[in-house]
N, C-alpha and C positions, 0 to 999 in steps of 0.2 A: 042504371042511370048515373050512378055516382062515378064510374069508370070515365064517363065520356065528359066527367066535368073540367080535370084540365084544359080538353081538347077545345070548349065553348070559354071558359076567360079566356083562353091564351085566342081566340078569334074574336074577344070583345078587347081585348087590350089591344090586339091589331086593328081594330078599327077604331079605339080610340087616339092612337098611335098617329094613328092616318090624320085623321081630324087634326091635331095635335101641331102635327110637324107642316104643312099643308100653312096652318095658321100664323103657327114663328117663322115660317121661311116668307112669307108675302109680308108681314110686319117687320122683318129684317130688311128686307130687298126695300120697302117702302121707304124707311125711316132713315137711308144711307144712301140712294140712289139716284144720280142727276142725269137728265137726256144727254146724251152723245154730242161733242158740237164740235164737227173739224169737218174742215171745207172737204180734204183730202178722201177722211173715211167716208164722209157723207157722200161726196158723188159716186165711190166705190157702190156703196149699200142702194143705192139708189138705182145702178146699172145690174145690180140682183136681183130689184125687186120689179125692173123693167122684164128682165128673164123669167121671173114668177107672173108676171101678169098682176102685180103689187102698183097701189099707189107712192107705199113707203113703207121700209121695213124699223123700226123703232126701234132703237139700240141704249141702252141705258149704260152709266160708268157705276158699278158699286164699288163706292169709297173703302177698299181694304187694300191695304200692300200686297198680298201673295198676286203672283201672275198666276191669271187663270180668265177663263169666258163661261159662261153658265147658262141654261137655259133655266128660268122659271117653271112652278107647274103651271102658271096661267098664261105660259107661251111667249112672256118678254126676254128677250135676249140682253146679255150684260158682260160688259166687258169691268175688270178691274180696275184699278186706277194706277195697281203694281203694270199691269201689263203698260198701259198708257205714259207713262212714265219713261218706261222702255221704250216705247215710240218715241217718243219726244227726243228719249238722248241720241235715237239714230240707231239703236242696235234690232229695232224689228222695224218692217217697212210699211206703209200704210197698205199695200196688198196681203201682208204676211197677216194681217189682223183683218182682215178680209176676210180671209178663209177660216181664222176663230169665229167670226160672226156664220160663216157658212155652216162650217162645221154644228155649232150651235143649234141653227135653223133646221138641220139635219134635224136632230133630238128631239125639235118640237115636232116635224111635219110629221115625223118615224112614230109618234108617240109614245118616244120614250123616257119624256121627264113627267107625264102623269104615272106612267108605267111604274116608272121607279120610286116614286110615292107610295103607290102602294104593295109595287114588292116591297120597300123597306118596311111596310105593317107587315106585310106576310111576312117575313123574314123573321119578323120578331114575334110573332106569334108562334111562329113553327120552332123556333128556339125557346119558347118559353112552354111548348107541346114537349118538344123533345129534350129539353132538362129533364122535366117532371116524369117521366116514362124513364131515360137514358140511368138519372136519379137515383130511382131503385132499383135499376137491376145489376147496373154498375155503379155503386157509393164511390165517390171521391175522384173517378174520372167520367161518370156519364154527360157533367155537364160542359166537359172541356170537351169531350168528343162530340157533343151537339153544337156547342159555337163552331168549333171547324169546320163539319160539315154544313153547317149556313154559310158560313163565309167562303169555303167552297164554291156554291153556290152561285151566293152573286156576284162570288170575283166573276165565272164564266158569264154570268150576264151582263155585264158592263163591258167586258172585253169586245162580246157581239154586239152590244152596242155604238161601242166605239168604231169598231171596222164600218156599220154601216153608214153611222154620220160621215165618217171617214169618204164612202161613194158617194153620198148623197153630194156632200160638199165638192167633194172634185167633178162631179156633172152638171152643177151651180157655175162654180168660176170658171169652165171649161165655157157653160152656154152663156154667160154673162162677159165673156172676151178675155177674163183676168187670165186662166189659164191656172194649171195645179202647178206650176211652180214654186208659187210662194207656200202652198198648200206642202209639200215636199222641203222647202227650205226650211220653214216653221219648226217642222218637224224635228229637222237634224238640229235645231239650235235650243229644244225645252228642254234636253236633259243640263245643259251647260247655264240658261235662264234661271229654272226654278232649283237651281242648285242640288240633285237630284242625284244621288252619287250611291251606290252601294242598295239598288233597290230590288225587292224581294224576287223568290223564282216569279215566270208569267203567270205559272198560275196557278200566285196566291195573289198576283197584281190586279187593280182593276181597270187598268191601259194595257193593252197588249203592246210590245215591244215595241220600239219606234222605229226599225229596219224592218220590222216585218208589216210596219203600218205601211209605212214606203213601199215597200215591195208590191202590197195589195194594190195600190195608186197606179201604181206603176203596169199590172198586170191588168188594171182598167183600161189601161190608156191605150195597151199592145190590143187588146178587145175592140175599142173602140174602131183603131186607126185597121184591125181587120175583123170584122165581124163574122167572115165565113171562118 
């Protein structure tokens, strides 16, 4: 019994973990977050949520600088206020922020921001298994060769999450009239936005490259326009 005892904290600390983080991300999101209010984006969201069979899709701004779009675990979408900003001065278009809110929507319907809630318990659980096991049998690197291999890990599964928000979205603004344009312009313009310069191989990334995000879009669209 004593054997299997790291194995059972490291799966109560991941589900405390869970609990945990689940709680400060909705008390963060709460305590910093205002409804979306622009004529522009709102009739965009609104010809989405026509396309979904939606009364309204609810967009929230959380007040932080970095550009970035987020889905909640309890399925609200959130644009930043860096991103917003950006809008305002003219360098992203009220469609190119479209397809962050599609995109987004992607993650919730996909369900992959409950998902990633609790891979990130699991994640830390399994890292807190495999220290303790890696630990002794290799002193002084086992715990460096179990973070890598987690992070490993969930870089691949973000990346596959990304590509499919990635469809999800471009078959949204495709059947909502906007079109993957802006979805493809977006794209080419985040590495130059979030100032992004020097970033790690793919994959140790948790975005897959953004040529080859393009490209996937792109090889939707060659699908679409020939389906045989």
């Amino acid at each position: 019994m004593l054997r299997f005892t790291p194995i059972l904290l490291a799966l109560i600390y991941g589900l405390l973990m869970w609990q945990f983080s689940a709680w400060r991300t909705k008390r963060e999101l709460d305590a910093n977050a205002t409804p979306l209010s622009d004529p522009a984006l709102n009739a965009l969201t609104q010809r989405m949520a026509q396309a979904l069979n939606l009364k309204k899709i609810r967009v929230h701004v959380y007040e932080i600088a970095p550009i970035n779009g987020l889905a909640a675990p309890d399925g609200r979408i959130f644009l930043t206020r860096g991103f917003l900003e950006r809008y305002r001065a003219g360098e992203v278009s009220a469609e190119e922020l479209a397809s962050v809110i599609a995109h987004e929507l992607g993650h919730v319907a996909l369900g992959h921001t409950r998902r990633r809630m609790i891979d990130f318990s699991g994640q830390n659980a399994v890292r807190v298994a495999l220290s303790a096991v890696l630990g002794r049998l290799l002193p002084g690197v086992g715990v460096w060769i179990a973070n890598g291999l987690v992070s490993l890990l969930a870089a691949g599964l973000s990346r596959k999450d990304e590509y499919e928000a990635d469809e999800y979205a471009a078959a949204l603004l495709t059947k909502a009239g906007i079109g993957t344009a802006p979805q493809k312009a977006l794209l080419g313009k985040l590495e130059h936005l979030t100032g992004m310069r020097g970033a790690p191989p793919v994959w140790l990334a948790s975005h897959p490259k953004t040529p080859d995000r393009i490209k996937a879009i792109e090889a939707l669209e060659a699908r679409w326009q020939d389906p045989a």
